[in-house]
C-alpha positions in Angstrom: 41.6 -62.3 -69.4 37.8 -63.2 -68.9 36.5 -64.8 -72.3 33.4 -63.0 -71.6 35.0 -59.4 -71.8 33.3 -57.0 -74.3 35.5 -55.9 -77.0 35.3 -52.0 -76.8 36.6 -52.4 -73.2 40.1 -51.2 -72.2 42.4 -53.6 -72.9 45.7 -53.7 -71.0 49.1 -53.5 -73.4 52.7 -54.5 -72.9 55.2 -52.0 -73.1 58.8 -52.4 -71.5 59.6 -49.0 -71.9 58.4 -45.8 -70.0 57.3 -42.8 -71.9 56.0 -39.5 -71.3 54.1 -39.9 -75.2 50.7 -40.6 -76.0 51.4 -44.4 -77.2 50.5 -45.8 -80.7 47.4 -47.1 -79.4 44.5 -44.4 -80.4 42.4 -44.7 -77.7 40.0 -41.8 -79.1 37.5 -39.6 -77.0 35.1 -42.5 -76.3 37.3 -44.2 -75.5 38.6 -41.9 -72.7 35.5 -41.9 -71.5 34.7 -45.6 -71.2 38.4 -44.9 -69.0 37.4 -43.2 -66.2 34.4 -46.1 -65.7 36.0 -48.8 -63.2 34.5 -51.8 -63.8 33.6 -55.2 -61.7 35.1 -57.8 -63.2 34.0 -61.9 -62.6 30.2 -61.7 -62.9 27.9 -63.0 -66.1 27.5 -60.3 -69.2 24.0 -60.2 -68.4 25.0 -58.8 -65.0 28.4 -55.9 -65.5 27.7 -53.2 -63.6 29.4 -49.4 -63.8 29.6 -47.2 -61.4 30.3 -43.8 -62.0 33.4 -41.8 -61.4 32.5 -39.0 -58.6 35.3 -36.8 -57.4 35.6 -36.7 -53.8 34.2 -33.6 -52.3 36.6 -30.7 -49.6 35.1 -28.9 -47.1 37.4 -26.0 -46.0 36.8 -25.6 -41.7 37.5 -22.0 -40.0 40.7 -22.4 -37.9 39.8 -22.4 -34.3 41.7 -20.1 -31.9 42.2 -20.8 -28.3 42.2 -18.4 -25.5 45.1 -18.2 -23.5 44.9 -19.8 -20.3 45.8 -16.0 -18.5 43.0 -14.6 -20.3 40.1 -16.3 -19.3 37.2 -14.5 -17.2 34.7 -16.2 -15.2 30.9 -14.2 -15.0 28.5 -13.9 -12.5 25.4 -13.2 -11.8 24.1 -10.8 -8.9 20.7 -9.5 -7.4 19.8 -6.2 -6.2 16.8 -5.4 -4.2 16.3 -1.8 -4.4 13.8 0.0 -1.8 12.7 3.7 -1.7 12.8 3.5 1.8 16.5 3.0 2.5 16.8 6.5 0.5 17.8 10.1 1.9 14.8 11.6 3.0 16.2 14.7 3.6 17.9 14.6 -0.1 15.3 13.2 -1.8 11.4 13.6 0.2 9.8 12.1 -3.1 10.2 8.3 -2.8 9.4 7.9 -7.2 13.1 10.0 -7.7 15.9 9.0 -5.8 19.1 7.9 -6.3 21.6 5.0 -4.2 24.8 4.0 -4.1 25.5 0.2 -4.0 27.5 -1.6 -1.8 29.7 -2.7 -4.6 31.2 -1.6 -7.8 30.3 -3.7 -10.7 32.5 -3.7 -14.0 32.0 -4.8 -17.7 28.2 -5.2 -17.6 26.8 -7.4 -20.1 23.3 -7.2 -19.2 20.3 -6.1 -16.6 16.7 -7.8 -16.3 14.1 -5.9 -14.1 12.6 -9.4 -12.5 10.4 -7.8 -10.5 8.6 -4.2 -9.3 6.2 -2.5 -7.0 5.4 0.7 -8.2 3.5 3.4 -5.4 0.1 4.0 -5.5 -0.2 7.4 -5.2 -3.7 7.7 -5.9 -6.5 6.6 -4.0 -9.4 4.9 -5.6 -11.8 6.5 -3.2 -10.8 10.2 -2.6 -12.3 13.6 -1.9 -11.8 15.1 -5.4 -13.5 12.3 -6.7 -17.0 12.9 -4.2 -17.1 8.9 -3.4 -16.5 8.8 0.4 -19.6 10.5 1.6 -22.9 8.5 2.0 -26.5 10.3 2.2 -28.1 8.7 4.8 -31.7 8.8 5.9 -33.4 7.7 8.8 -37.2 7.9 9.0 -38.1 10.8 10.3 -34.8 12.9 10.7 -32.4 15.1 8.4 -30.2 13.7 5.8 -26.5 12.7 7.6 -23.4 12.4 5.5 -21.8 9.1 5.9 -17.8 9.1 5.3 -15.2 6.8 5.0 -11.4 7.7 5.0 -9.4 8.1 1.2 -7.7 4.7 0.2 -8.0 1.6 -2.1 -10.4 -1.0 -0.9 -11.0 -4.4 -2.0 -14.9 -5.5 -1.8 -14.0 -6.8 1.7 -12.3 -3.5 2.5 -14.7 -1.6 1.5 -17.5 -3.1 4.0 -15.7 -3.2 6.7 -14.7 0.5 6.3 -18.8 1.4 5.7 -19.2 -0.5 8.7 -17.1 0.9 11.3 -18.3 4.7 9.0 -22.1 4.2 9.2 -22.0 3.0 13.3 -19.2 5.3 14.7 -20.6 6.4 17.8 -20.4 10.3 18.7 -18.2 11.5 20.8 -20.4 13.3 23.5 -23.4 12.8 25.3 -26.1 15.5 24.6 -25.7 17.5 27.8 -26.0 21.0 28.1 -23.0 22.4 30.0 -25.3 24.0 32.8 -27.1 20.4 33.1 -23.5 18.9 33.5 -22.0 21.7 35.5 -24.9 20.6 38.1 -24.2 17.1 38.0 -20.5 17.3 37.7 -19.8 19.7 40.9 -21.5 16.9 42.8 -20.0 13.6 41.3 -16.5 14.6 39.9 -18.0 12.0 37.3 -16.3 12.5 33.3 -18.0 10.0 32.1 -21.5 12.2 31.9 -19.6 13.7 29.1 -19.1 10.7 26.5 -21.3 8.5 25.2 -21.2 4.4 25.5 -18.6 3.0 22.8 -20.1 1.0 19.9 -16.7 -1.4 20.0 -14.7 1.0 18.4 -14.2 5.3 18.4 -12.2 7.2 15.8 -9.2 8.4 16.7 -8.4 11.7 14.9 -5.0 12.1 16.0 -3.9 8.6 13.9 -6.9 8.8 11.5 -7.5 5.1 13.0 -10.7 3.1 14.5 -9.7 2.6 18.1 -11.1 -0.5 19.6 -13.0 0.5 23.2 -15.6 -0.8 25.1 -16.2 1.1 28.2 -16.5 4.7 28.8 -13.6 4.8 30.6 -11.1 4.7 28.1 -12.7 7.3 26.1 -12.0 9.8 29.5 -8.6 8.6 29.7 -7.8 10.5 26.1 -8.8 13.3 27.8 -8.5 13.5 31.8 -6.7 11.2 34.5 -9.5 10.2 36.6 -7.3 10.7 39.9 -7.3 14.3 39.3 -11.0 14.0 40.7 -9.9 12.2 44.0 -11.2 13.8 47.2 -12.6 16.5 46.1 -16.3 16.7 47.0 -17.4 20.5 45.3 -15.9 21.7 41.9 -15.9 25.3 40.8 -17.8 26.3 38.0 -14.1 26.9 36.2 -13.1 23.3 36.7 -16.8 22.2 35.2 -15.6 24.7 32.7 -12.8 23.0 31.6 -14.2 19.8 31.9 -17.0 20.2 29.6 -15.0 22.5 26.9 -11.5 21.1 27.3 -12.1 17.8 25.1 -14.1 20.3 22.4 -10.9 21.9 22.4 -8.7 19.0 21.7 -10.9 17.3 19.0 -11.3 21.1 17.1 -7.4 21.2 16.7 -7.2 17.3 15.6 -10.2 17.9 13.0 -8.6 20.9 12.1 -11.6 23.4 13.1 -10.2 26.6 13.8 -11.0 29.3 17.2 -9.1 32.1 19.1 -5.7 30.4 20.5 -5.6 34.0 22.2 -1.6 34.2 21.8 -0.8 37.3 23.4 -2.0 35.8 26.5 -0.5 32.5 25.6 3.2 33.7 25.5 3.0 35.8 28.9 2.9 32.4 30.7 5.6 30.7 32.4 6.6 27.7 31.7 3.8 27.0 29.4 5.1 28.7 26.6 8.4 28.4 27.0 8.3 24.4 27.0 5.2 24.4 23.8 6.0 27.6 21.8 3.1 26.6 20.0 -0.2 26.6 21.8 -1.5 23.8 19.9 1.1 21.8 20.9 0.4 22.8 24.5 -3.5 22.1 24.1 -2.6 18.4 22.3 -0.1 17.4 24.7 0.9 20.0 28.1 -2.4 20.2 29.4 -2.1 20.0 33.1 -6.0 18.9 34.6 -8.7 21.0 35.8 -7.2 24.1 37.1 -4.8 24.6 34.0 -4.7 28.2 33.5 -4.4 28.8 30.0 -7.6 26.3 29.4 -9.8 28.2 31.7 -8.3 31.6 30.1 -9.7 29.9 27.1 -13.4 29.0 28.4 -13.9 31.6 30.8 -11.6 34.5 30.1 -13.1 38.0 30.0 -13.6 37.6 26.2 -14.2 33.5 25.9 -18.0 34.0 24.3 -17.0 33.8 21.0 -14.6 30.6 21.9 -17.5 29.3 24.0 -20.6 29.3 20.9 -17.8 27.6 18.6 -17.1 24.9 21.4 -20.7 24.5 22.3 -21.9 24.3 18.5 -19.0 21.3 18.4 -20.3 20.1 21.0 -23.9 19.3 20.2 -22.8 18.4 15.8 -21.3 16.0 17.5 -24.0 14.0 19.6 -26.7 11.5 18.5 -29.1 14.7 17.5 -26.3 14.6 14.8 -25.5 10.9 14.0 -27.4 8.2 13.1 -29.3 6.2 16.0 -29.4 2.7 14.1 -26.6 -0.2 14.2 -26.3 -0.8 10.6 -24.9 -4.0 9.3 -23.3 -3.6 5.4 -22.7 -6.8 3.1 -21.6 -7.5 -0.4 -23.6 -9.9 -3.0 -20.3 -11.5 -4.9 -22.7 -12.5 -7.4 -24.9 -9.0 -8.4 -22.0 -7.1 -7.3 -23.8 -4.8 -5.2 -23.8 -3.6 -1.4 -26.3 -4.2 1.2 -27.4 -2.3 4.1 -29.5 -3.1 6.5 -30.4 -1.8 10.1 -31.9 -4.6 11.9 -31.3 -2.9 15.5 -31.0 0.5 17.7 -27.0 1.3 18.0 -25.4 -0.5 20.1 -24.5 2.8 22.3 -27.8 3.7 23.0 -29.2 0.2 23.8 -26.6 -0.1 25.9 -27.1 3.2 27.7 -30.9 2.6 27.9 -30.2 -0.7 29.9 -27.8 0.6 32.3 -30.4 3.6 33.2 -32.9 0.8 33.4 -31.1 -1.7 35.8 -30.0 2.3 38.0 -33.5 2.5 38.8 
């Protein structure tokens, strides 16, 4: 052993004979202690170093199960695009309730994420029961006319195009009395003394759409077929009749202005009301030209004169005594947020009718 050993160290011992005793050799509680310290042997006094005695440490792990091979399930992940419109009408009119069926039938469900929706607008930003689709207008010198535009949601843009088409819509009818046009009429066969020049567009009632037309022409061809007038030099004053009051009639049942249908004569005629049981229908769609009997019943029957005041009143509302005479051009300042409107010219309808009288003389 090391000569350089401290005494109160452990000290090895012979003994040739195993026992199951404590030995003579009184180690003593310090000494027991100083026994569970290894030590380094080999190195100076000055430099013995003991390092303590730490028990190692267990960590207990959960058992880990398997999953049989047989028993494995794979997921997977669908989309579903749902649309009102591939619903049953008939079932279900409202398209916010409704219910589908899918192509498919999908088990053990583990979740459902809405990724996207578009949800109905149902309600208009510019509406009747609101009162923000009529604009007072006034022109220098004449009555106050009401400006409309049709119910939706507008963006800026929107908007100014729709106050543009509203504020130069051009009025149906020229403002000719139907004795002025009767005279003129017999002798020309001409409808288009009835209409006024289009300003690019005319509203169509029917659709509830701006129309784009540019000639006078297609305005009569709404209403008449212009080979109906072929070879015909003279025109009874029924014929001017139902040339003049016909297209009052039409627009009146589009614009949903009411007058005597006169049924009970309606239904005694043959085929008329078996093919349009409903004489609207047969006003809208069946009418048959000039000598169409249940039009002239209408404006020159034996008691027509309360029909005829309601078509002549519709008549004039809806000429330029009625309807603002300037083109008016609308803008919209991105910056104040505000609308402009000017009216830097005579409407396009009138100028153009002016110059066409002009270059007849």
């Amino acid at each position: 052993m090391s000569n350089f050993m401290k005494p109160n160290m452990y000290a090895s011992y012979e003994s040739d004979t195993d026992t199951d005793t404590d030995s003579d050799l009184d180690v003593g509680e310090d000494n027991r202690k100083e026994l569970t310290k290894p030590v380094q042997f080999g190195l100076p006094p000055d430099t013995l170093t003991y390092v303590p005695y730490a028990p190692p440490k267990y960590e207990l792990k959960k058992p880990t199960t398997t999953t049989p091979p047989d028993t494995v399930t794979s997921q997977a992940t669908s989309v579903i695009v749902i649309n009102s419109k591939d619903r049953d009408r008939t079932v279900y009119p409202d398209p916010t309730f409704f219910t589908l069926r899918l192509p498919r039938i999908y088990r053990n469900i583990k979740s459902i994420n809405l990724t996207e929706i578009s949800i109905l607008n149902s309600f208009f930003n510019f509406r009747a029961s609101k009162g923000n689709i009529t604009l007072p207008l006034i022109e220098s010198g004449r009555s106050t006319f009401s400006v409309n535009i049709r119910q939706g949601t507008y963006s800026a843009d929107s908007l100014v195009s729709e106050l543009q088409s509203a504020l130069n819509v051009t009025p149906l009818f020229t403002n000719l009395s139907f004795t002025a046009f009767k005279n003129q009429f017999k002798a020309s066969g001409n409808f288009n003394l009835l209409f006024n020049q289009p300003n690019g567009q005319i509203f169509n009632y029917q659709t509830n759409q701006y129309d784009t037309a540019t000639t006078t022409s297609q305005i009569v061809a709404q209403y008449f077929q212009q080979q109906e007038t072929f070879g015909i030099s003279n025109f009874t004053n029924n014929q001017c009749a139902v040339a003049y009051y016909y297209p009052c009639m039409k627009q009146m049942i589009l614009q949903k202005i009411s007058f005597d249908l006169h049924i009970d004569y309606y239904n005694t005629l043959q085929p008329e009301s078996t093919l349009y049981p409903n004489p609207l229908d047969y006003i809208l769609f069946g009418f048959q030209g000039l000598n169409d009997r249940y039009i002239t019943f209408l404006a020159t029957g034996f008691n027509s004169a309360p029909n005829i005041t309601l078509f002549q009143t519709f008549h004039d509302k809806n000429t330029f005594l009625f309807f603002p005479v300037n083109q008016y051009t609308c803008l919209y300042n991105n910056q104040t947020g505000r609308f402009q409107i000017t009216a830097p010219f005579i409407n396009t309808s009138i100028s153009t009718d002016i110059t066409n009288q002009y270059n007849n003389y």
